[in-house]
C-alpha positions as CSV (number, residue, x, y, z in Angstrom):
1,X,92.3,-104.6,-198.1
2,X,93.7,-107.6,-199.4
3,X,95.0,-109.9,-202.3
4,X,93.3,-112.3,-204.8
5,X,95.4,-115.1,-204.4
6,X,93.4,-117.5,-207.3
7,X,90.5,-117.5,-209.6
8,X,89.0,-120.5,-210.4
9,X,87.4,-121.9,-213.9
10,X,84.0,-121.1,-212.2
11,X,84.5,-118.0,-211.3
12,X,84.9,-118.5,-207.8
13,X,87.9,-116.7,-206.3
14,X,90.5,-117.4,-203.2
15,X,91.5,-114.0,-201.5
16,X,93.5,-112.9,-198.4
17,X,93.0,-110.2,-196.6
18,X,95.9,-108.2,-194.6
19,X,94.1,-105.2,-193.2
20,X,90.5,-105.6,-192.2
21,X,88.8,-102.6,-192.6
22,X,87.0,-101.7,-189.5
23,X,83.1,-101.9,-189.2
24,X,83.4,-105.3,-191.3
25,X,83.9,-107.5,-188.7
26,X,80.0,-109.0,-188.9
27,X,80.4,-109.3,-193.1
28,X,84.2,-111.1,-192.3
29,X,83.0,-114.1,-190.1
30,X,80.4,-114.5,-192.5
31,X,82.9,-115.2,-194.9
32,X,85.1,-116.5,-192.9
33,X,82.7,-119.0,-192.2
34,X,81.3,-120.0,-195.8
35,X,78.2,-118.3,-195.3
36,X,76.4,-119.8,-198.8
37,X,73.8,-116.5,-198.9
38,X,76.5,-114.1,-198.2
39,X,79.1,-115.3,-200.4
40,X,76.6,-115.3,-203.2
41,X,75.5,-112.0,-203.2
42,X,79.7,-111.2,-202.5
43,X,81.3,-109.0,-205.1
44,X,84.5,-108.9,-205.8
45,X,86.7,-105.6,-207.5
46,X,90.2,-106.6,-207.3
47,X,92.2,-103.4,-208.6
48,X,96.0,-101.8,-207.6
49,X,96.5,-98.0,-207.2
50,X,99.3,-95.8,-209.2
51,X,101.7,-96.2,-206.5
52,X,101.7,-99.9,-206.5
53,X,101.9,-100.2,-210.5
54,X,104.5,-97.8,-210.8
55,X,106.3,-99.8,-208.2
56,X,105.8,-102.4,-210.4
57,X,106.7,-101.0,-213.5
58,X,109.7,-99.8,-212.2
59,X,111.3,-102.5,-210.1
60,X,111.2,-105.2,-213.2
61,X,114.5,-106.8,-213.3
């Protein structure tokens, strides 16, 4: 799990992730290391679940 910290004009997107799921460690240096073939066929779903929005929603100041 993670964040999308910025999406570039091309698409392309920066994103930081603060709990590696485990199992993923192969797919993460691959990343982690620019891996051109990987990071093409790389697809990422940013979403938030209810709690979080409703967090959200109801902290605005």
């Amino acid at each position: 799990m993670g964040v999308v910290l910025t999406v570039q004009d091309d698409g392309k997107v920066q994103a930081l992730l603060d709990i590696p799921i485990l199992g993923y460690q192969e797919i993460l240096e691959k990343l982690g290391n620019n891996d051109p073939k990987f990071i093409s066929r790389t697809v990422v779903k940013p979403n938030i679940t209810r709690n979080m929005m409703l967090e959200y929603l109801f902290n605005l100041e």
